[in-house]
N, C-alpha and C positions, 0 to 999 in steps of 0.2 A: 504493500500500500504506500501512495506519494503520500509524505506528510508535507505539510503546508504550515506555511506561519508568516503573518501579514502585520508587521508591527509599524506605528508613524507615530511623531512628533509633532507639535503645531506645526505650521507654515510661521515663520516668525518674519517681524514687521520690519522690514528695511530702514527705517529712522530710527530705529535702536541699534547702537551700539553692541554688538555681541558679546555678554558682559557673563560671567557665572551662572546666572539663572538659566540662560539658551545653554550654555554645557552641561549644567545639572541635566536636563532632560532628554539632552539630544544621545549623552554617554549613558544614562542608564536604557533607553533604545538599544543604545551598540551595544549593550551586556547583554541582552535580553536576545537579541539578535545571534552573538557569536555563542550562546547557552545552546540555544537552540537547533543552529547549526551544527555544533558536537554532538547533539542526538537524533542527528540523521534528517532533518528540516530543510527543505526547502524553504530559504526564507524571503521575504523583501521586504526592503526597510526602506521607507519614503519618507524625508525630510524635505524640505522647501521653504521659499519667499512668499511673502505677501505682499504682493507690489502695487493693490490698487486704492484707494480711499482720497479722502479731503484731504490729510496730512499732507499726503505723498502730493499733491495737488498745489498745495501752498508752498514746501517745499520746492521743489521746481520752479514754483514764481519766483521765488526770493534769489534762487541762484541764476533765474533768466534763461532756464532751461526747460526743454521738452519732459514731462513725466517720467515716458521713456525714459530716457535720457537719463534722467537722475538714478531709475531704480538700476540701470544699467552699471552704473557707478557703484552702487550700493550692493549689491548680490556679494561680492567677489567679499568681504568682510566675512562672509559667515562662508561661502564654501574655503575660503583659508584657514580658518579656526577647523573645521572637519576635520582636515588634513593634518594640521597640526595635533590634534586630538585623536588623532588614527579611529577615525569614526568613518564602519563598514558600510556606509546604506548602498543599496542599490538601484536606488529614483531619486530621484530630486526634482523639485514642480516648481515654478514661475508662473505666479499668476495671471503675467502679461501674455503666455504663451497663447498662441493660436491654437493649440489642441483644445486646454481650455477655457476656453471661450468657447468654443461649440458645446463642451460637458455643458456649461453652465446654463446658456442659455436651452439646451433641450429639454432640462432637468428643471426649471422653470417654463417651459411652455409646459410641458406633460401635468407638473403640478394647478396649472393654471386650467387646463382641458378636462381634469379629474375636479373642476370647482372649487379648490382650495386657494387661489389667490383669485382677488378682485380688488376693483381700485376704489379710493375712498380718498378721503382727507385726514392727514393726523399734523398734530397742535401737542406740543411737547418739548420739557428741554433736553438739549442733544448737546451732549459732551464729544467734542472732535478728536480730544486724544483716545478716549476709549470706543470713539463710535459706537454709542450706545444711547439712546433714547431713553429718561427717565421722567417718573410721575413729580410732581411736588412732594409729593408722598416720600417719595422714596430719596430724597434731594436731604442732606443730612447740612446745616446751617445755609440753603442755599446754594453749597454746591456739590460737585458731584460724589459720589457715595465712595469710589472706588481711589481716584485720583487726586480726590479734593483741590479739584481745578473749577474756575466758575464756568457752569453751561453758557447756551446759547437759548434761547427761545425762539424756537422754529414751527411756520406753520407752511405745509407744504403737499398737492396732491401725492398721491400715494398706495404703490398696489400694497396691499396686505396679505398676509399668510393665515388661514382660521385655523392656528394654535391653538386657539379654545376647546377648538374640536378634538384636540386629539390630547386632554385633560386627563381622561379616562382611558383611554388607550395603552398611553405614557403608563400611569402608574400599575396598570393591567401588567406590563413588560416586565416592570419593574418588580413586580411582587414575584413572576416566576422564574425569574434571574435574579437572584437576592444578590450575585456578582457583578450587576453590568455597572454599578459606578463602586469603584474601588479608592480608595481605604472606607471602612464601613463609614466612619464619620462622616465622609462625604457623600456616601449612601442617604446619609439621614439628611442632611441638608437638601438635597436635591427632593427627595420623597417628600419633602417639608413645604417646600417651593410650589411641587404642584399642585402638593393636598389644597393648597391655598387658593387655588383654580388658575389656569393660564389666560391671561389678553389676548386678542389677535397682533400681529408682529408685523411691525410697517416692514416692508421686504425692497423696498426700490426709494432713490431718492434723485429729486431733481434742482438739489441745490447747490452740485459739484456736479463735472463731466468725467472726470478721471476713473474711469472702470468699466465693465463690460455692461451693454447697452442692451434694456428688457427686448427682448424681440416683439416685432411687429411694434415700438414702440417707442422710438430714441430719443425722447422727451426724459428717458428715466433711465437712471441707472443701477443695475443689481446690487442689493445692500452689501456692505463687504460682507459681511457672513454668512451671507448664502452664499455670495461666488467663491468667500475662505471655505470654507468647509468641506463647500464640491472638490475641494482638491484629491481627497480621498478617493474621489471614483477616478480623477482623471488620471494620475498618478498609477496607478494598477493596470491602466490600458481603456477605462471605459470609452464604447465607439468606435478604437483601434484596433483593439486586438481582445474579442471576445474572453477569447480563451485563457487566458492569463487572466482576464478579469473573475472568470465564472471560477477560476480553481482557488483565488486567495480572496474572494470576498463571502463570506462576511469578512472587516477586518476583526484580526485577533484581540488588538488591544491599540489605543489611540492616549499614548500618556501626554501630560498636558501638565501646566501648572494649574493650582486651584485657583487664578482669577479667571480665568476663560471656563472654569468647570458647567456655567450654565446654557452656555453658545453648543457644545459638545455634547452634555447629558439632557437636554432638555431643545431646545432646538432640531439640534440636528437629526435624532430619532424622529424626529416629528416628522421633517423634513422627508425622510426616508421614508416612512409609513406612507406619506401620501403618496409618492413618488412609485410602491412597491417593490422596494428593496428592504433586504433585513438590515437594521441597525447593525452598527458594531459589536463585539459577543463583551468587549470591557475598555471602561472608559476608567483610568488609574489616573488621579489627580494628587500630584505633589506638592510639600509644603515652599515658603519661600529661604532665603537666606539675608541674614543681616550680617553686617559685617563691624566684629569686634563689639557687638551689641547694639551696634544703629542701621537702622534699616538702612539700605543701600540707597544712595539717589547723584546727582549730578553736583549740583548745589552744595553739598557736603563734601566733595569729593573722593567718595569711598568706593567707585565701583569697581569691582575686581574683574580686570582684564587677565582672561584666560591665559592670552600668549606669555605674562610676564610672569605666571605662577607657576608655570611649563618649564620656560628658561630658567629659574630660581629653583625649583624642586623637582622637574621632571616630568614627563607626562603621566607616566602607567601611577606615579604617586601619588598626583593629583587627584588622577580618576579613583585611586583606593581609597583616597582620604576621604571623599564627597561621600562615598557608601558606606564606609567603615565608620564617620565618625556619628551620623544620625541613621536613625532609619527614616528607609523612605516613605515618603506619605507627612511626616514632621518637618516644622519650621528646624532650620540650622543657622547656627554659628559660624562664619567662618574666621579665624584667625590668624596669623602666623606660626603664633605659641604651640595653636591645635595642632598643622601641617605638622611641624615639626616634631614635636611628640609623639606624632603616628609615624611619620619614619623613622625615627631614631628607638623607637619602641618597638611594635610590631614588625617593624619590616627589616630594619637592620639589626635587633638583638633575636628576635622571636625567630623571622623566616632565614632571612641572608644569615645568620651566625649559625645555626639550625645546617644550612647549605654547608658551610663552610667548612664545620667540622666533620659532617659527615664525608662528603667528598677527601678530604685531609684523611680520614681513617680507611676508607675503602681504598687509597693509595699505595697506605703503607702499609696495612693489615694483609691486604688481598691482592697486591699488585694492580691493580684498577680496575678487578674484575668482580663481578656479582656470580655466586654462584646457589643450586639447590641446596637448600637446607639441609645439614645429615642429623641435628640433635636440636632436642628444643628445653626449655626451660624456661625458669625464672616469670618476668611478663610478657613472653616472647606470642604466644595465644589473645595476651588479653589486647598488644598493638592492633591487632589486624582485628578482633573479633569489634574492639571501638569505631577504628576506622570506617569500617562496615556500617556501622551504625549514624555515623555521623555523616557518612556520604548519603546517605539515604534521606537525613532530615536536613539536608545542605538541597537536596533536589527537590521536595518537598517546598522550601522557600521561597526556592526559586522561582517554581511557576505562577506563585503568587506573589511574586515582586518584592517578596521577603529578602533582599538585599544586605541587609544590616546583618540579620539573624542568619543568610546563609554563610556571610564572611565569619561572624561567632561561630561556626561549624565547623571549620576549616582553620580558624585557629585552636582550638581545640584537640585539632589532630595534633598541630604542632605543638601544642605544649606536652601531650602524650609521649608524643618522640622525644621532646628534650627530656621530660625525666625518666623514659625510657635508657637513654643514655647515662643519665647521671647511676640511675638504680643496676644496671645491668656492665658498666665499667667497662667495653669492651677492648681499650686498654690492657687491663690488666687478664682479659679472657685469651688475646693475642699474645702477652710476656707468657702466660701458662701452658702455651700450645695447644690452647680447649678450641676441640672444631669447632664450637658453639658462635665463634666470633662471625662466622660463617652468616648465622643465622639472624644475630643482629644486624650486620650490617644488609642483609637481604631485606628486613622490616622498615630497618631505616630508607632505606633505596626507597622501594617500594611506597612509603608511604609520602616518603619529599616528592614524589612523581606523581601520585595520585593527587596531593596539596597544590602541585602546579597545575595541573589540568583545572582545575577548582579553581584557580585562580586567575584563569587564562581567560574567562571574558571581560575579567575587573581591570587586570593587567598583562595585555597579551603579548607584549616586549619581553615584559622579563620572568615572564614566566616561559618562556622561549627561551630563554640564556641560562633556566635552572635545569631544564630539562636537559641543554646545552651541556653544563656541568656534570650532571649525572649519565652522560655519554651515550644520548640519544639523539640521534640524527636527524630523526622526522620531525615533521612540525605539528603541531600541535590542534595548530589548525582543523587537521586532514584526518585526523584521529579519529578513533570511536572511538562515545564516552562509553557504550558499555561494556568493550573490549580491555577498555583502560583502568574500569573499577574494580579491578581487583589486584590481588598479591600472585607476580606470576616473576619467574626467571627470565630475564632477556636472552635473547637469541645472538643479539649484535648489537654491541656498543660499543662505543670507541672507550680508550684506558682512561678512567678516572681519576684523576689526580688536584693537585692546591690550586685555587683559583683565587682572582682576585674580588676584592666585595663586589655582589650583587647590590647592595644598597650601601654606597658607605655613607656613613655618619653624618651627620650635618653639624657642624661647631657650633655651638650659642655664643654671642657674643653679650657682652653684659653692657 
């Protein structure tokens, strides 16, 4: 049987700066992605721009420039941070594209021919940075709820989408997929929202030109979050190529930060329902990040640029720290102090010294070779019978974006190994001539390799370079995971010998 797995990231907005928050989301995508991929997955991972709105609009006036033009500029900020970020997707969407632009507008005519949009007048304020329409009501000192930027008062014809209508529907979904909006908290939020009843949804607006034009209708233009959202169909082929569409949609999972969580869980099903496509099977909303204790903004000057935290600590570091040091789903912290204390902790005393010694003993003990066990003893049974266990509730986590708790699982093993070590002295099993040393170091082998694999979507540089170490050739990549989980003899490795840190240290300066 093809397995299949259909992961995406918002489309994010070209006049932001690519700052932590687009990495938080876009790297745990690539984890989830190359996870899946080691268990025999066919996968696609669809990340992209959002290049149409009022912003993008005024922008361009201010620099004297075509729309175009500007987002053309702008794209290349976020596909360089990917790359930097060794982030796998295999789609990337432009919202200016010509492809969609036909998704968009089919997928509003269809909804419009099934009764569900008609044109009407709406009167309301409209926040341009969030492009978002709100009540008085929901307007928290006058201004907006989200940005706490002052609205606009806008009164403008307008097709509508009857939201209202699919009140009942929505939560009907919802109650039989108690997963489709994940972490539960934001299960309850969103189940809260509707209970409350839905509005109908202005869906077109004619007070900007910048964006794809309602059909049969160029007086208006598609709200951005109907034409953002559509990007999920167009992005997998829809219109193009059938078949690639029909084999990975429904999508798997659409992670997102939790501001956008009601555009995604609530919209967008809607959307789909009228439309007759299945909604996505889970919509996983994360928390945000502050930095050093203050929420991140421009004006403060704190926002963390990805490329410089890269160059400072490394990439695979980066990516470990984001997931190792909150789970996901929770607001984080991030800080220098924190980085630091996760490399110099975990990675450079726990796993790299962990590496170090082991490979240092399999050199000199065993000539740099791994061989079958002849005697066992000591906790030689209980290494592997743990490992075993903890691989299990390490994959367990993982398919519910349990990230935090699956890296807990994994170090775990490693702490097993080191005072497997300490307890069992192989040392002094070697000065004694006890074939036993045999046996140690076959657990230890065995289990720093199974730790790499586990490690390999968080960190897939160097967990390449440990495997490297431990005198395995192949990539990691290309592996099966369930080939890989287990305690077996190598057939061919290269000689094992000293190496130098896999993570070295990082100095404090006072």
């Amino acid at each position: 049987m093809d397995k299949k797995y259909y992961i995406t990231t918002p489309i994010y907005y070209i006049n932001d700066v690519p700052h932590i928050g687009h990495a938080y989301t876009t790297i745990a995508a690539d984890i989830m992605a190359r996870y899946k991929r080691l268990g025999g997955y066919r996968v696609f991972f669809l990340t992209g721009t959002d290049e149409h709105g009022q912003k993008v609009e005024k922008a361009a006036a201010l620099s004297g420039i075509h729309p175009r033009e500007h987002a053309d500029s702008m794209v290349g900020r976020f596909t360089e941070l990917w790359e930097t970020l060794n982030i796998s997707n295999t789609g990337f969407i432009r919202t200016t594209e010509e492809r969609h632009r036909k998704v968009v507008q089919h997928v509003f005519d269809k909804v419009r021919e099934n009764g569900d949009i008609y044109l009407g007048e709406y009167e309301d304020w409209y926040c341009v940075p969030c492009e978002t329409y709100y009540t008085e009501m929901q307007l928290k000192d006058g201004l907006c709820p989200d940005c706490r930027r002052k609205p606009e008062k806008l009164k403008e014809e307008s097709y509508f989408f009857r939201l209202s209508k699919y009140t009942q529907p929505l939560l009907d979904h919802m109650e039989s997929h108690r997963d489709f909006v994940m972490p539960e908290i934001r299960y309850n939020e969103v189940a809260s929202f509707v209970k409350g009843g839905l509005r109908d949804l202005s869906v077109s607006r004619t007070s900007f030109s910048w964006g794809i034009k309602v059909p049969s209708d160029d007086r208006h233009i598609v709200y951005v979050w109907f034409d953002a959202l559509t990007n999920y169909l167009t992005g997998i082929g829809y219109l193009e190529d059938e078949e690639a569409f029909k084999s990975f949609w429904p999508c798997d999972a659409h992670l997102i930060g939790k501001d956008i969580l009601r555009f995604h869980a609530v919209y967008w099903p809607s959307f789909l329902m009228s439309y007759g496509l299945e909604p996505p099977k889970h919509i996983f909303a994360h928390g945000w990040w502050t930095i050093e204790g203050q929420k991140m903004s421009k004006s403060l000057g704190n926002v963390v640029d990805p490329h410089e935290v890269v160059r400072t600590y490394g990439v695979d570091e980066f990516r470990f720290f984001l997931f190792r040091e909150v789970p996901f789903g929770l607001d984080g912290d991030f800080s220098k102090q924190a980085i630091v204390n996760r490399i110099n902790g975990d990675l450079a005393n726990d796993l790299g010294n962990l590496t170090s010694r082991t490979v240092t003993m399999i050199g000199k003990f065993l000539k740099g070779k791994i061989e079958t066990p002849e005697k066992k003893g000591g906790a030689d049974d209980h290494v592997e019978t743990s490992a075993m266990r903890l691989i299990k509730e390490y994959r367990k986590e993982m398919e519910v974006f349990g990230f935090h708790k699956a890296l807990q699982n994994v170090f775990e093993i490693m702490s097993i190994l080191n005072k497997y070590i300490d307890s069992e002295a192989p040392w002094k099993l070697a000065k004694e001539g006890d074939v036993r040393v045999k046996t140690v170091m076959f657990n230890l082998w065995n289990g720093i390799r199974i730790a790499a694999v586990l490690l390999y979507p968080f960190m897939p540089g160097k967990s390449q370079l440990i495997w490297k170490a431990l005198g395995i050739g192949k990539s990691i990549e290309t592996c099966d995971l369930e080939e890989e989980m287990r305690f077996y003899t190598p057939s061919d490795i290269a000689p094992i010998d000293k190496i130098p840190p896999i993570f070295p240290r990082i100095e404090e300066t006072a």
